[in-house]
C-alpha positions in Angstrom: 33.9 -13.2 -20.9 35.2 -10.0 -21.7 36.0 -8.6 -25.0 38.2 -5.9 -25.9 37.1 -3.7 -28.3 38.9 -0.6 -29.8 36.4 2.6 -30.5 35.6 3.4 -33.7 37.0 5.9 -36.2 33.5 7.3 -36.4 32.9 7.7 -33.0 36.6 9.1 -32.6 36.0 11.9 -35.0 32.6 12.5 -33.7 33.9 13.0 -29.9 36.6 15.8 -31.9 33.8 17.6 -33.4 31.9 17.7 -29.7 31.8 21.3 -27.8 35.0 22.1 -25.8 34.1 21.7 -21.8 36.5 23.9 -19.3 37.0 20.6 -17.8 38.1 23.2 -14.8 34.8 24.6 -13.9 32.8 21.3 -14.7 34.9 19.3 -12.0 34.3 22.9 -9.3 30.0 22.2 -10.4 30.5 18.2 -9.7 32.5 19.0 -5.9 29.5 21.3 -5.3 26.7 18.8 -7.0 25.7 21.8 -8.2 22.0 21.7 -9.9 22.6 24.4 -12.0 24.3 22.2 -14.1 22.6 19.8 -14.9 21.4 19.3 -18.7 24.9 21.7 -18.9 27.0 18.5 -19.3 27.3 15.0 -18.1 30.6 13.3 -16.3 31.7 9.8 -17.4 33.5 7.3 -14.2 35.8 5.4 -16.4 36.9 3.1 -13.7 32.9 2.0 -13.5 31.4 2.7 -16.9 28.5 5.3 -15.5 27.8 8.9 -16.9 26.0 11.3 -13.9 24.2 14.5 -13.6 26.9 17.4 -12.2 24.3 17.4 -9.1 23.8 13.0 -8.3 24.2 12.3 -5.2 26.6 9.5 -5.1 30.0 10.2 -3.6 32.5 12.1 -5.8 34.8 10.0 -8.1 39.1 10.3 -8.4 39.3 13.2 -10.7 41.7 11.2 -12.8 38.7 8.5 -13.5 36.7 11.2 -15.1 35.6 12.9 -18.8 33.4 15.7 -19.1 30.8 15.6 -21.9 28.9 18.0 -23.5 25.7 15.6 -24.4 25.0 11.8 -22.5 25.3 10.3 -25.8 28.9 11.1 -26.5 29.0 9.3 -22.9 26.9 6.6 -24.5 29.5 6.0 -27.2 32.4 5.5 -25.2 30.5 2.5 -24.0 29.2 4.2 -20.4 25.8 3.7 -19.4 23.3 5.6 -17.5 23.2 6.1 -13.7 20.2 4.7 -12.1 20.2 7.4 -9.3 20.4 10.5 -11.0 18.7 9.1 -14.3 20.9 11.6 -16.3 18.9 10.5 -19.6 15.8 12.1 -18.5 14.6 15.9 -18.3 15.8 18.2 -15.9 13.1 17.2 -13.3 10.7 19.8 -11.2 11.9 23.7 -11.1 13.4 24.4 -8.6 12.3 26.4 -5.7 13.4 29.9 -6.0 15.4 30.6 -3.1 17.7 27.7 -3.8 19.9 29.7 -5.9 20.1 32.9 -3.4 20.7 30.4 -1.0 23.7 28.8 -2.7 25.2 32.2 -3.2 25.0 33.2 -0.2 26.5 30.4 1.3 29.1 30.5 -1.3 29.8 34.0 0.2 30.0 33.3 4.2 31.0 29.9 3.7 34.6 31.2 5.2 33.2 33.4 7.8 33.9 31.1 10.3 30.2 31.5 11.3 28.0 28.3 11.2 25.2 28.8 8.8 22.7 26.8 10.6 19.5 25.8 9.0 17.4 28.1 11.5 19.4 31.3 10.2 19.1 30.1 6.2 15.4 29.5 6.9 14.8 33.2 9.1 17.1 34.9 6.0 15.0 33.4 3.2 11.3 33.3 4.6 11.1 28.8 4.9 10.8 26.6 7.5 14.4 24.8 8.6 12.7 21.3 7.8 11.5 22.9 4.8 14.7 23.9 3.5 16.8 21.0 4.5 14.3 18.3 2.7 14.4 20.8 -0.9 17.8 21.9 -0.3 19.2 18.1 -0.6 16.2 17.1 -3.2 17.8 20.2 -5.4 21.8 20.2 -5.1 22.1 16.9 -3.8 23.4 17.6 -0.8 22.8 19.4 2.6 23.3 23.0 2.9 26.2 22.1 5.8 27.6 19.8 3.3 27.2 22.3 0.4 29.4 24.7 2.8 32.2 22.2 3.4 32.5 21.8 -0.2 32.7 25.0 -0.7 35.1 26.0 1.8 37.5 23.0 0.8 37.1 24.6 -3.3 38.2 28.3 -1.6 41.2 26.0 0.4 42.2 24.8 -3.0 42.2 28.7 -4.2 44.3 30.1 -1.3 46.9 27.1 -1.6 47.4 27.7 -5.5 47.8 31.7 -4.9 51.1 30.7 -2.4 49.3 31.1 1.1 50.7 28.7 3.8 49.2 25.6 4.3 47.9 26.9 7.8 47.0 30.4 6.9 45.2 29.1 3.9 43.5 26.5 6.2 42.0 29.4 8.3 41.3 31.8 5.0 39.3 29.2 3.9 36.9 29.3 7.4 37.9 26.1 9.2 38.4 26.1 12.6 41.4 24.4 12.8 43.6 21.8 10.6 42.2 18.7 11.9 38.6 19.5 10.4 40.6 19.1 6.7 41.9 16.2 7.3 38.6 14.7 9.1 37.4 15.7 5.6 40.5 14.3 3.5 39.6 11.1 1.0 40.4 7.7 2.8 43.9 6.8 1.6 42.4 3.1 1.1 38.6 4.7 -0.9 36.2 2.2 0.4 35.0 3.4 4.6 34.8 0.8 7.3 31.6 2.1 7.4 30.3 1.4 3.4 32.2 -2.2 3.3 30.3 -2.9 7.0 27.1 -2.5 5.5 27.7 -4.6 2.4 28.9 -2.3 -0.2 25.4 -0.3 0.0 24.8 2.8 -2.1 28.1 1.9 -4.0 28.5 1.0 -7.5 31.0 -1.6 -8.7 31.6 -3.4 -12.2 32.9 -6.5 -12.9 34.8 -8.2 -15.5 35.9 -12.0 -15.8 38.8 -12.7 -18.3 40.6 -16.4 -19.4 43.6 -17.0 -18.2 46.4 -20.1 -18.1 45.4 -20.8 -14.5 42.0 -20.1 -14.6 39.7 -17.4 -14.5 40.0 -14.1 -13.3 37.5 -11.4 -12.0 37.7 -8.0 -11.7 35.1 -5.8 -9.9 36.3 -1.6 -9.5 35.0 1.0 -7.8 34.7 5.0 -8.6 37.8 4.8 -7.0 39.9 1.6 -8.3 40.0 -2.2 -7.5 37.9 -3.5 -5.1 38.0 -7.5 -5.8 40.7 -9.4 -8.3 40.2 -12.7 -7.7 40.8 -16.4 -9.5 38.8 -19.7 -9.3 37.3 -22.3 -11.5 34.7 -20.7 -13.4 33.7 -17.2 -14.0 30.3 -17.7 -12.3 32.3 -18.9 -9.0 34.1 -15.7 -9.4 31.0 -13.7 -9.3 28.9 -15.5 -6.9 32.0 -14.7 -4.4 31.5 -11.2 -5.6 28.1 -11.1 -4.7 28.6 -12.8 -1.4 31.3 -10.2 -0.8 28.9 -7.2 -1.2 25.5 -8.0 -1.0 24.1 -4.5 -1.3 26.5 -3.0 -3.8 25.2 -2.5 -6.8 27.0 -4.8 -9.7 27.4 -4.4 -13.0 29.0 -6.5 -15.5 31.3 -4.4 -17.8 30.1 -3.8 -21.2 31.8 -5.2 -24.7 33.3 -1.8 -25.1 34.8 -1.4 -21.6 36.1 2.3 -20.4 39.5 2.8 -21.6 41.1 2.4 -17.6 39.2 -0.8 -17.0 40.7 -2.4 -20.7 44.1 -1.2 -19.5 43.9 -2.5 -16.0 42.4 -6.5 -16.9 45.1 -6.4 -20.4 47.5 -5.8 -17.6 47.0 -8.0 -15.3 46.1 -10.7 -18.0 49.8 -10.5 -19.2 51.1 -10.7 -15.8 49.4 -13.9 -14.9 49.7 -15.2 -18.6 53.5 -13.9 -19.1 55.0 -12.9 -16.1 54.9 -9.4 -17.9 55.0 -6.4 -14.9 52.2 -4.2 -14.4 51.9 -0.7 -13.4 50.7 0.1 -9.9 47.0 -0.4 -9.9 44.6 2.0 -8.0 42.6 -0.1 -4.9 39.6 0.5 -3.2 39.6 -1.7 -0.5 39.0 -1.8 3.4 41.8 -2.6 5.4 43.1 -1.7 9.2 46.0 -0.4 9.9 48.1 -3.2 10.4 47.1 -5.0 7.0 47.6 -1.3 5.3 51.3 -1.5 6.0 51.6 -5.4 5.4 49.6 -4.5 2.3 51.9 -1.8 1.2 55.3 -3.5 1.8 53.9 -6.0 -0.5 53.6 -3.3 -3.7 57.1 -2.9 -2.7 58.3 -6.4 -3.1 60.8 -6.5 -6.6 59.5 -8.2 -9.3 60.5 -11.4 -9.6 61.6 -11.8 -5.8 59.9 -13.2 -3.0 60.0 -12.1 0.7 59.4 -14.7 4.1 56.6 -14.3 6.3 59.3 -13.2 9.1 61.0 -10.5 6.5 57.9 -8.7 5.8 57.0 -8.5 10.1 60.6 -7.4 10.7 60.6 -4.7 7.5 57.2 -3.5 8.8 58.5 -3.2 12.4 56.8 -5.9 14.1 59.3 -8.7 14.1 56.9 -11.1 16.2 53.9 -10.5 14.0 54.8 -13.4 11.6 51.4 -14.9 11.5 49.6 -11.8 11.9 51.4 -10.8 8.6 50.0 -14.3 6.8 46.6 -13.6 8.1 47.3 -10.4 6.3 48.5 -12.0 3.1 45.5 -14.2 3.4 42.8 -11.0 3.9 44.1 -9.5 0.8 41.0 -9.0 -2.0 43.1 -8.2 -5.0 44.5 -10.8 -6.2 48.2 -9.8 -8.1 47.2 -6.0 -7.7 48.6 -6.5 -4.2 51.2 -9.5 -5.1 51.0 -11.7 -1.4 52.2 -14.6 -4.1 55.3 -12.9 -3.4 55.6 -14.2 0.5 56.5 -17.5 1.4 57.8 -19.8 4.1 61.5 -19.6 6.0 62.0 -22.8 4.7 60.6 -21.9 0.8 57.4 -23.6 1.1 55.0 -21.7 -1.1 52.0 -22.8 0.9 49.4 -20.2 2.5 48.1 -18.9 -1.0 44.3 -18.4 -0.8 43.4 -18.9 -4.5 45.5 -22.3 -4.6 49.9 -22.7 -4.0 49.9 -24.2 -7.9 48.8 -21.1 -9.2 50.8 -19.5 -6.5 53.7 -21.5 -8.2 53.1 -20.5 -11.9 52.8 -16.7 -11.1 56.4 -16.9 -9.2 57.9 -19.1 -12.3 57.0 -16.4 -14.8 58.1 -13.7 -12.8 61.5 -15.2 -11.8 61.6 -16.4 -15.7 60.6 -12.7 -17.2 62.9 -11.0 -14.6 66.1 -13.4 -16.0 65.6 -13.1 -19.3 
C-alpha cells in the first residue's frame, strides 16, 4: 500500500540552493532529444516517477508533468528513479561522430525550406554513407534525421505563432506543406495510440499505486501522459494482476514511498471521493478509446456531481438516441474507474445495475455524492 510522504525540509532547502535551469530552452533540447545536452541536466515525469537524458528516446511527456534538474540526484530526492533506456546515471556514452553536430545545424537551418532533406543529400553533403548516417544519427540524438526536422519545424511553428503570424501563414513559414501535416503530427487528444495499446502497452512506461479504501481497494497505474487504469477489487494483488493482464509489455512500476507530487494529489483525490463523496478535480487520462466511446466518455465528465443520468439520456445528449446499449457497452469499456464517473448512469427505471466493479460499490459512491452535494 501506498504511503504518503511529505519531502523533507532538508531536501526542500537543498532543491533552493540548486542551479537555476531556463526551464524554456531545456524543454526546446528535450522536443529535439537533443544529445548535446545530455550530462547538461536531467527532466523528471512526475506523473511516472522517472528522470531521462534530454536526448532518450521514449516519446515526449505533457510539459505540465515535467521538472528540469540541474544534477539526477536532485531528481533522486524527489523520490524519481532512473530510466532504464537512457540510463541517465551513467557517463555520457561514446563521442560522438563529428558530423552529427554540422548535421543538426544544418538541418536546423533548411528545416523550413520546404525541401526534403533526404538521407542521400545529408550523406553526399557530409562525406557518409545514407545507412551510415541514419543508424549513428538515431544512436546519437535519439531520433531520425526526418524526425529531428519535424521537430524542428513544429519548434519554428511555435516561434511564428507567438510573433502574431496567422495560423496558416505561420503553418507554411514554418516549411509544411500544408495544414493537415500539423495536425497528422498533433498529440492524440486521448495520449495512449491504437497502435501502442494494440501491442500491449510495449515501449511504454506506467506506474502503479494501490490505496485502502471503504469498498475495497483501489489501483492506480499513469502514464507520461495521465491515467491509464483506476480500477477497484478485492485485493491489491487482484488489482495488479488485472494490470498486468491489461498490458503485458508495458513496463510497470510500482510507485515509490515518496510518490511525485501529481501522483500523491491524484490517489488523495480520488481516495476522498470514494471515501467521502468529496469532488475531485478533472484528472488527466491516457487511455484508448474510439470515437464513439470518446464522446460517451466525455459527456460522462460532464455529468453534475451528485446526479445521475439514464442509459437513454446520455445516447440522446450525445446525438444517437437509439444507441442505448451501445452507450452501456461504453460505460462498461471505461478503464478509469471514478476518473470517468460511468457510476453516474443508470437504468430508466433507477436500477443501478451494469456497474463493472460491482452495483454495491456502485451504490455507495452515488450515496456519498448525493449526501456531500445536500449538505
Amino acid at each position: 500500500m501506498i504511503a504518503i510522504a511529505r519531502q523533507p525540509m532538508d531536501d526542500a532547502r537543498t532543491m533552493t540552493a540548486a542551479p537555476r535551469l531556463d526551464e524554456t530552452e531545456c524543454w526546446d533540447a528535450v522536443l529535439r532529444r537533443d544529445a548535446a545536452w545530455d550530462g547538461r541536466m536531467v527532466f523528471g515525469v512526475l506523473t511516472t516517477g522517472i528522470y531521462c537524458r534530454p536526448s532518450c528516446g521514449s516519446r515526449r511527456p505533457l510539459r505540465r508533468n515535467v521538472r528540469f534538474y540541474a544534477e539526477p540526484a536532485q531528481a533522486r530526492r524527489d523520490g524519481l528513479r532512473a530510466c532504464k533506456r537512457c540510463r541517465p546515471d551513467e557517463g555520457a556514452g561514446a563521442v560522438l561522430p563529428a558530423w552529427v553536430g554540422p548535421v543538426c545545424d544544418y538541418i536546423r537551418r533548411e528545416c523550413d525550406s520546404g525541401e526534403p532533406l533526404t538521407l542521400d543529400a545529408l550523406g553526399e553533403r557530409f562525406g557518409v554513407s545514407p545507412t551510415h548516417l541514419q543508424r549513428a544519427f538515431r544512436a546519437a540524438v535519439g531520433v531520425s534525421p526526418r524526425r529531428f526536422a519535424e521537430l524542428c519545424r513544429l519548434e519554428r511553428l511555435k516561434g511564428e505563432l507567438r510573433g502574431g503570424d496567422s495560423v496558416t501563414g505561420a503553418i507554411y513559414a514554418a516549411g509544411f506543406g500544408s495544414s493537415s501535416r500539423v495536425y497528422e503530427r498533433a498529440d492524440s487528444r486521448l495520449g495512449m495510440t491504437p497502435g501502442e495499446y494494440r501491442a500491449g502497452g510495449k515501449g511504454v512506461e506506467i506506474t502503479h499505486a494501490a490505496v485502502d479504501t471503504a469498498i475495497g481497494p483501489l489501483l492506480l497505474a499513469a502514464t507520461d501522459r495521465g491515467l491509464c487504469f483506476v480500477q477497484l477489487g478485492g485485493s491489491a494483488e487482484e488489482l495488479v494482476a488485472r494490470l498486468e493482464r491489461e498490458y503485458p509489455k508495458a513496463e510497470l512500476h510500482a510507485m515509490s514511498d515518496r510518490p511525485s507530487p501529481p501522483f500523491a494529489a491524484w490517489v488523495e483525490a480520488l481516495r476522498r471521493h470514494v471515501e467521502e463523496g468529496q469532488p475531485h478535480p478533472d484528472l488527466p487520462v491516457d487511455v484508448r478509446a474510439s470515437a464513439f466511446q470518446q464522446r460517451v466518455w466525455s459527456f460522462l465528465q460532464s455529468i453534475p456531481w451528485g446526479e445521475t443520468r439514464t442509459y437513454a439520456e446520455v445516447a440522446t445528449a450525445i446525438g444517437a438516441p437509439r444507441a442505448t446499449r451501445a452507450v452501456a457497452r461504453a460505460c462498461a469499456a471505461n478503464p478509469v474507474a471514478v476518473a470517468i464517473p460511468c457510476h453516474r448512469v443508470i437504468r430508466s427505471d433507477g436500477a443501478l445495475s451494469g456497474y463493472r466493479w460491482g452495483t454495491e460499490r456502485k451504490r455507495v459512491l452515488l450515496d456519498r455524492e448525493r449526501a456531500r452535494a445536500a449538505g
